[in-house]
C-alpha positions in Angstrom: 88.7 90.1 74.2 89.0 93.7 73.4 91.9 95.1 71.8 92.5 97.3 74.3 96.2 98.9 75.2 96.0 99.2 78.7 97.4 102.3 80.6 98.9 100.9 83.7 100.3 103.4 87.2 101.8 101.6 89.4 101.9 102.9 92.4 104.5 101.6 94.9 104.7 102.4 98.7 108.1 103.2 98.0 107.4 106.3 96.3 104.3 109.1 96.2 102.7 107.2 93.5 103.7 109.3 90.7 101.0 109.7 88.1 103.0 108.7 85.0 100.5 109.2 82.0 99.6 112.9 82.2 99.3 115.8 84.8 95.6 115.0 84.7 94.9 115.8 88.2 95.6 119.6 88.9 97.6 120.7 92.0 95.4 121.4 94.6 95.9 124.7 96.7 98.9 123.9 99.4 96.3 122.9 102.9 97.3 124.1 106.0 99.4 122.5 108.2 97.5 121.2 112.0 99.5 123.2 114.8 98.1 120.5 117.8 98.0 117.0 117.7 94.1 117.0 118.0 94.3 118.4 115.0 96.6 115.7 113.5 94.1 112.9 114.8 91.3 114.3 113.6 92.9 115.3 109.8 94.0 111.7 110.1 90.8 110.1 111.1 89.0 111.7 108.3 91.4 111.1 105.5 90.9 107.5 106.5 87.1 107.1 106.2 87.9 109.5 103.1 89.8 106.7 101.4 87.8 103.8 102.5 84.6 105.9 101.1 86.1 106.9 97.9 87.1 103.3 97.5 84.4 101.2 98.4 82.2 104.2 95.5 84.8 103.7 93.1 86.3 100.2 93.2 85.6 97.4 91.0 86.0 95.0 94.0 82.9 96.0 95.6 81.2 94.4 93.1 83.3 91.6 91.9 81.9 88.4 92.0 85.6 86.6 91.8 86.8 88.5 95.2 83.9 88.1 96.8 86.1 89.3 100.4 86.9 92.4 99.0 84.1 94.8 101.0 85.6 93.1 104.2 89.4 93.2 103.5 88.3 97.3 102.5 86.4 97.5 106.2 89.7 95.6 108.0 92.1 98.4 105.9 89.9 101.3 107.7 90.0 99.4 110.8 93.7 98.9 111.2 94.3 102.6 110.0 92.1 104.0 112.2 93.6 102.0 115.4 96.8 103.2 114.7 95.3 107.0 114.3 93.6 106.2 117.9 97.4 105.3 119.5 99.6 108.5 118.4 99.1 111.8 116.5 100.9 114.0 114.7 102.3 114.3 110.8 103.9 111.0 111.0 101.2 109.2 112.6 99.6 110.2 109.7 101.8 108.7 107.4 102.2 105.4 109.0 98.4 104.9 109.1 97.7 105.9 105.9 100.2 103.5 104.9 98.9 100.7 107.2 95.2 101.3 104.8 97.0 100.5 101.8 99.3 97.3 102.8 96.1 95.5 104.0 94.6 95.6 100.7 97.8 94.7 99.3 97.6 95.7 95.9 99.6 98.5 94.3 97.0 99.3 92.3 94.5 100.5 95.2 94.8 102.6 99.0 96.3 105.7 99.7 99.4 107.4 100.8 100.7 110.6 102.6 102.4 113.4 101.5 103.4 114.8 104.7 106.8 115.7 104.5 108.9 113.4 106.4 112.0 114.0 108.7 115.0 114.0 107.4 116.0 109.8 107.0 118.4 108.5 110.3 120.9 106.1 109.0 123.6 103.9 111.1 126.4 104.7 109.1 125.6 102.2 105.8 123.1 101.5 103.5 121.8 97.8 102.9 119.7 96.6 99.9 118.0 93.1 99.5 119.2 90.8 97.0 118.2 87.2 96.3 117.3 86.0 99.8 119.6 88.2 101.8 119.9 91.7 103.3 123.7 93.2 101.7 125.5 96.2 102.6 125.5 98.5 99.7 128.0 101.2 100.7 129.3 102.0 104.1 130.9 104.8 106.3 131.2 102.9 109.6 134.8 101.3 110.6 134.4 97.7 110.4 131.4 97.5 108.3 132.3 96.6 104.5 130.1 96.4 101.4 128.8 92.7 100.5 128.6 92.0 104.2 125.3 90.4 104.9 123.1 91.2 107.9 121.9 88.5 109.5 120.1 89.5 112.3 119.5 92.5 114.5 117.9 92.9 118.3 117.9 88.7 118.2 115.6 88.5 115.5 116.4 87.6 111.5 116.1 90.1 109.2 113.6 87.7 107.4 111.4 88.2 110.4 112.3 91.9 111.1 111.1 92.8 107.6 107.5 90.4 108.2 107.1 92.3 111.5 108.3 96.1 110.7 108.5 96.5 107.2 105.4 94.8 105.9 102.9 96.3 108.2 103.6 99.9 106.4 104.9 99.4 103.1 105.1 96.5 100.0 103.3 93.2 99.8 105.1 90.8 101.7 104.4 87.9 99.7 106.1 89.5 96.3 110.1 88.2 96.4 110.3 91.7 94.4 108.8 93.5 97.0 111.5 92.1 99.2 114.1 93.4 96.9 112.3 97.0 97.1 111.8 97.1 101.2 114.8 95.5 101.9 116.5 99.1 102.0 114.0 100.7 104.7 114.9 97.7 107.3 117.9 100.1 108.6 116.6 103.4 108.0 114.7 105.3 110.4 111.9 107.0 108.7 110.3 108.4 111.7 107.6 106.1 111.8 106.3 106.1 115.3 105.3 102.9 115.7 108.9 101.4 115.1 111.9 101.7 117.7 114.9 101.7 116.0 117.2 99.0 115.8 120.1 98.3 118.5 122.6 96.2 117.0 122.9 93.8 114.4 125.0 90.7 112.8 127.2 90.9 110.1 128.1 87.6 107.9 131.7 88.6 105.7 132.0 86.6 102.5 134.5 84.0 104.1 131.8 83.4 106.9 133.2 84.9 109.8 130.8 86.8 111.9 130.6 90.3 113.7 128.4 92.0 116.0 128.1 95.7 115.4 126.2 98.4 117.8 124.1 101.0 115.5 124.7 104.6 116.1 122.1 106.6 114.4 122.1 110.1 112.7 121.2 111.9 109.7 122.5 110.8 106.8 124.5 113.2 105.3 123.9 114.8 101.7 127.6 113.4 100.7 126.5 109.9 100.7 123.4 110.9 97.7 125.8 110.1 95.4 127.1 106.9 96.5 123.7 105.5 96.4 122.7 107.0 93.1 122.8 103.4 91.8 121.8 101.2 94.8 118.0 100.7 93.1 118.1 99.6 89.9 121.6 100.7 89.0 122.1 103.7 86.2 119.1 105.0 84.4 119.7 104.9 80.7 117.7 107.0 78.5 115.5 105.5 75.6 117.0 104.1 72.7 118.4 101.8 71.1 122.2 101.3 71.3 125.0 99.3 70.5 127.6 99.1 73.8 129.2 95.9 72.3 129.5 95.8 68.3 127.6 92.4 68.6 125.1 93.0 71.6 122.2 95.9 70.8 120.5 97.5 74.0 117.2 98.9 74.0 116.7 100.9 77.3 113.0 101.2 78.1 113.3 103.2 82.0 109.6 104.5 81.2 106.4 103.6 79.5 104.9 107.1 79.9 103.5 109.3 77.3 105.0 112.4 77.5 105.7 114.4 74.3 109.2 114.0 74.8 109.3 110.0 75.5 106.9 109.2 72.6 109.5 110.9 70.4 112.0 109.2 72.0 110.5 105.7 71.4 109.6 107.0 67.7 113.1 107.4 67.0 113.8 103.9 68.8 111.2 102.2 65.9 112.6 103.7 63.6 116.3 102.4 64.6 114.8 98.7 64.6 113.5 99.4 61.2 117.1 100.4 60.3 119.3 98.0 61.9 116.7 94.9 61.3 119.5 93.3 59.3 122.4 94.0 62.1 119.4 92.8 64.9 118.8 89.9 63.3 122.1 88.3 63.0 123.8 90.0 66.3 124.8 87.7 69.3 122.2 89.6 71.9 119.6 92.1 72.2 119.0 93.3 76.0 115.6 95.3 76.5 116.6 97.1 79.6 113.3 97.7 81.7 115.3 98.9 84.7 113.4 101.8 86.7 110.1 101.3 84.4 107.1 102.2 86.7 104.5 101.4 84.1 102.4 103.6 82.1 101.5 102.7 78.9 101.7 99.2 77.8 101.4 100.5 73.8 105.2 101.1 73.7 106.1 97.4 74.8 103.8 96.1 72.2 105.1 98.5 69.2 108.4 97.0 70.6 107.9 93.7 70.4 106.1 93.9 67.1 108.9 95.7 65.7 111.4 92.7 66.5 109.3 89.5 66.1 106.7 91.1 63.5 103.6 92.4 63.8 101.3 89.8 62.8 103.3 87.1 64.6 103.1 89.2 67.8 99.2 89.6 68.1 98.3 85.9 66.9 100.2 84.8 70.0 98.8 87.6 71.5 95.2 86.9 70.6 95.7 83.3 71.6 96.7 83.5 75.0 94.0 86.2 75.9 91.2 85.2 74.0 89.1 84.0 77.2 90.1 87.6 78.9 87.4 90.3 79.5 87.8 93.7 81.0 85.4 95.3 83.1 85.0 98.8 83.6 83.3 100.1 87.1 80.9 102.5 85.9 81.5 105.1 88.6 80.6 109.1 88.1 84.3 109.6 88.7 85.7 107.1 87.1 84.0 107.9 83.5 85.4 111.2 84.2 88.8 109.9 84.5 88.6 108.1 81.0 87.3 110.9 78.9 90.0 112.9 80.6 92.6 110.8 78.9 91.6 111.7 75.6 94.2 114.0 75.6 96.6 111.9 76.6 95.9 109.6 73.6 95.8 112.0 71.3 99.0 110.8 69.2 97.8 107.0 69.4 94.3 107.0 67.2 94.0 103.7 67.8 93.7 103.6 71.5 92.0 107.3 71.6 89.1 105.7 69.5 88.6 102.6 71.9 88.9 105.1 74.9 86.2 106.9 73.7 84.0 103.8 73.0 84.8 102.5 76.8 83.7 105.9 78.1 80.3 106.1 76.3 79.4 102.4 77.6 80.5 103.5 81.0 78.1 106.4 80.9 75.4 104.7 79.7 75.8 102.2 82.2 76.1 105.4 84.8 72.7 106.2 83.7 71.4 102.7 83.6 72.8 102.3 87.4 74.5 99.2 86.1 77.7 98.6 88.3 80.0 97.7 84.9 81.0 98.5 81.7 82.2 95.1 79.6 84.3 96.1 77.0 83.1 94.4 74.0 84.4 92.2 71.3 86.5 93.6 68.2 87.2 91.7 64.8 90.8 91.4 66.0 90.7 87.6 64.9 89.1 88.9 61.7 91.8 88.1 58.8 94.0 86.7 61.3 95.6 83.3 59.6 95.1 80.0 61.0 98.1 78.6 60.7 100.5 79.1 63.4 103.1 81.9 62.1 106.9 82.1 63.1 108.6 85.3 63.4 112.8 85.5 61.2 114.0 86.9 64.4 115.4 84.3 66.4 118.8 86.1 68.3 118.7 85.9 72.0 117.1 88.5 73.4 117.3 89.7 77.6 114.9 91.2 79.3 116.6 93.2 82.3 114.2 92.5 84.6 114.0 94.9 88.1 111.6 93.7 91.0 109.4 97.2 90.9 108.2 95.5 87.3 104.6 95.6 87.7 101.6 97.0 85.8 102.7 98.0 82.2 105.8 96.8 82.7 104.4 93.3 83.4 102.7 93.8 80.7 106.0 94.1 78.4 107.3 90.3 80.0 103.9 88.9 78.9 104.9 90.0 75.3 108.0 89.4 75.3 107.8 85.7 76.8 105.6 84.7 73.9 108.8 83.5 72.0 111.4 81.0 73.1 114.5 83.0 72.6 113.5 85.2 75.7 115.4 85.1 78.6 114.4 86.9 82.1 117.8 87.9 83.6 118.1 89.9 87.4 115.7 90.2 90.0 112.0 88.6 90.2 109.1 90.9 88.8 106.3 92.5 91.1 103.1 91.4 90.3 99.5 92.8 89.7 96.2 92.2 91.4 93.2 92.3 88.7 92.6 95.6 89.3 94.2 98.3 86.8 93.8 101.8 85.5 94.6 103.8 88.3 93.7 107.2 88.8 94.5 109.2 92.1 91.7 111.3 93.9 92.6 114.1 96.5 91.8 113.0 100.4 90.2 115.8 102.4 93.1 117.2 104.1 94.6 117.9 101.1 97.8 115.7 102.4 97.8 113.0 100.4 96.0 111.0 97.6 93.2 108.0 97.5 94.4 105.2 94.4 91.8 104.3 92.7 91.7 101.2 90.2 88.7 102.0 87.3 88.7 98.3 85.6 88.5 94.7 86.2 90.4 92.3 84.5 88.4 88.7 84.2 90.0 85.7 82.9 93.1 86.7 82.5 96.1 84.6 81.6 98.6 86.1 84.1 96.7 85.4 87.6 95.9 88.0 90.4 99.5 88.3 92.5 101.1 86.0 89.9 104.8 87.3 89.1 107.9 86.1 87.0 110.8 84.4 88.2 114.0 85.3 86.5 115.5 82.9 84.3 118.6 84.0 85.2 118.7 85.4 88.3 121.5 88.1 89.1 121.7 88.6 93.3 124.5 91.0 92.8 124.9 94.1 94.3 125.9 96.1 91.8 123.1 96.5 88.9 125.0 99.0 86.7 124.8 98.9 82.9 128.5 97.8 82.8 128.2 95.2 85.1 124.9 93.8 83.8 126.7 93.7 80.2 129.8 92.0 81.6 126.9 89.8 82.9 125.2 88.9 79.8 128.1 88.4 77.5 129.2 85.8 79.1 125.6 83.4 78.9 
């Protein structure tokens, strides 16, 4: 295959798919908002047949031979959206069926999303979160209701099937275990979505198994509670480096894999610390490489990373051998060659990758011109003066991977590397997981109120399947995911 580092977005329905590599796409002038809802309806309608337009142009699914349903599940996303958009109007209609595009396809890698403001979030009094199987009560300002109760049902249903029947239909991919972990949250909030009635009452479950029912009383959520929740996600974000919170346990935080100027320096510094402390790593009872909050970006950073601690050449035999059979396809769109020589900048610090960006764009052009729908990256002499013989890397301490269930994209990319050697543990939540589809770039829809994602490659053969995620080894259900906590965790395994 080609020795390609990948440059991963992953974009979540959680969030307004935050374009993590570089500002590439300039703000565009602020639209005007619609003043009736024929106007909503109409803006709504065509930033729907925007998005299934710019997809089905851009997409390497239209042409992929190994998802041959693709065209059709694109055509039942426009369908579904555009039902909804028939049934309401107004800003949040527009949301809601925008989201409905994108959790069809199912794939945070491809759809669209709204950035019409929402209302300001309802709340019963408490905030919940998923863990493990279960829907917890994070922190709480109603009498009665206590954190680590568990909700059990509400309105006579399970949560399991409230968050099938609400929750999935507009955001996540309700087969991803992470993706539970991510929704869980939204199950008692309301967002304003007005498709959803909010919930009545609901069960409660306290740790010694008594049972209470509890009437909801909704209202804005006050600004007060912000900092109470600060940590209900992923628990605190550390920044990047490498540490030593216990003298014999060394933490590298890794909450990005971004390029900015200022996290590249960051993770320079980080390099250089392994390079250091090699002796101390090598002989210390742990190393935890934190991945808590990472969104992706670029997987170069894990792979410098894990080369650093197992050793270079150890790292891309493995490396070599599990992806040997993989190919990646480039669709040879007009935008979508634009979008790769646009990252040249980006790359600028990383000549490696800024060369085989710039080969990837010529062969995309040239199969532009040639009206061929792909781009097959070709072959390099990676295996060239690679030995035979199996190598084995001197470091051998346990290392944990803090795993947190919005891991997807680069950040999958990072366990793949990592789980090449035995003394790798997963600890905390399962991972997301990617489709085949990767380097995303985001395209504006005609309203001017949102964004089309747009996957430019294919991946084919690869090891780590479409929708394939990892289970923890370890798995931590806990509420509380703070760095404390976690270590407390960890130090006793």
């Amino acid at each position: 295959m080609a020795n390609f580092t990948s440059f991963h977005i992953i974009t979540n329905h959680v969030l307004l798919c935050a374009l993590l590599l570089s500002p590439i796409i300039n703000a565009a002038q602020e639209p005007t908002l619609p003043t009736t809802p024929e106007q909503w309806r109409s803006i709504t309608e065509r930033d729907i047949n925007a998005a299934y337009s710019i997809t089905a142009q851009n997409h390497p699914g239209m042409f992929d031979s190994n998802n041959p349903t693709f065209p059709d599940l694109l055509n039942q996303a426009k369908a579904e959206a555009l039902t909804l958009s028939a049934q309401a109007s107004g800003p949040q209609t527009h949301v809601a069926a925008i989201a409905r595009f994108s959790t069809i396809l199912q794939d945070g890698h491809a759809g669209a999303f709204s950035s019409v403001d929402r209302p300001a979030r309802r709340w019963p009094g408490f905030r919940a979160v998923w863990r493990g199987d279960a829907l917890k009560v994070y922190y709480s300002e109603t009498k009665n209701i206590s954190k680590g109760d568990v909700v059990s049902q509400c309105d006579g249903q399970s949560t399991d099937t409230l968050m099938r029947e609400r929750i999935f239909k507009f955001h996540g991919e309700v087969a991803q275990p992470g993706h539970w972990w991510q929704q869980g949250w939204r199950l008692l909030i309301d967002e304003g979505n007005p498709f959803l009635t909010p919930l009545k009452e609901c069960e409660f479950v306290k740790a010694n198994g008594n049972t209470y029912t509890q009437v909801l009383n909704w209202s804005v959520r006050p600004k007060s509670a912000s900092r109470h929740l600060e940590n209900a996600y992923n628990g605190d974000e550390l920044p990047i480096d490498l540490t030593w919170p216990d003298k014999n346990i060394a933490w590298i935080a890794m909450p990005s894999f971004s390029s900015t100027d200022k996290q590249t320096a960051a993770y320079n510094k980080v390099f250089e610390k392994i390079q250091q402390q090699r002796s101390k790593l090598l002989t210390a009872k742990a190393v935890v490489l934190d991945l808590r909050h990472n969104q992706g970006g670029s997987s170069y950073w894990s792979s410098q990373i894990a080369k650093e601690l197992w050793g270079e050449k150890v790292v891309e035999q493995k490396a070599n051998d599990k992806s040997q059979n993989t190919q990646v396809w480039w669709r040879a769109s007009k935008d979508n060659t634009d979008y790769v020589e646009s990252l040249f900048g980006v790359v600028k610090d990383q000549p490696e990758v800024l060369k085989t960006l710039k080969t990837v764009a010529a062969g995309m052009a040239l199969s532009l011109k040639n009206d061929a729908p792909f781009y097959v990256e070709q072959e390099t002499n990676t295996l060239i003066n690679m030995p035979q013989k199996p190598l084995a890397s001197d470091f051998k301490t346990k290392v944990f991977v803090i795993v947190p269930p919005q891991c997807a994209s680069a950040c999958l990319d990072a366990l793949d590397k990592f789980k090449l050697f035995d003394n790798t543990t997963l600890f905390g939540a399962p991972s997301s997981a990617d489709s085949m589809y990767m380097e995303v770039r985001l395209a504006d829809l005609p309203s001017g109120f949102g964004k089309v994602v747009v996957p430019n490659k294919v991946y084919v053969n690869r090891a780590r399947g479409a929708g394939d995620f990892y289970k923890p080894d370890v798995a931590y259900n806990g509420i509380d995911w703070t760095t404390n906590v976690l270590l407390e965790q960890i130090k006793n395994l």
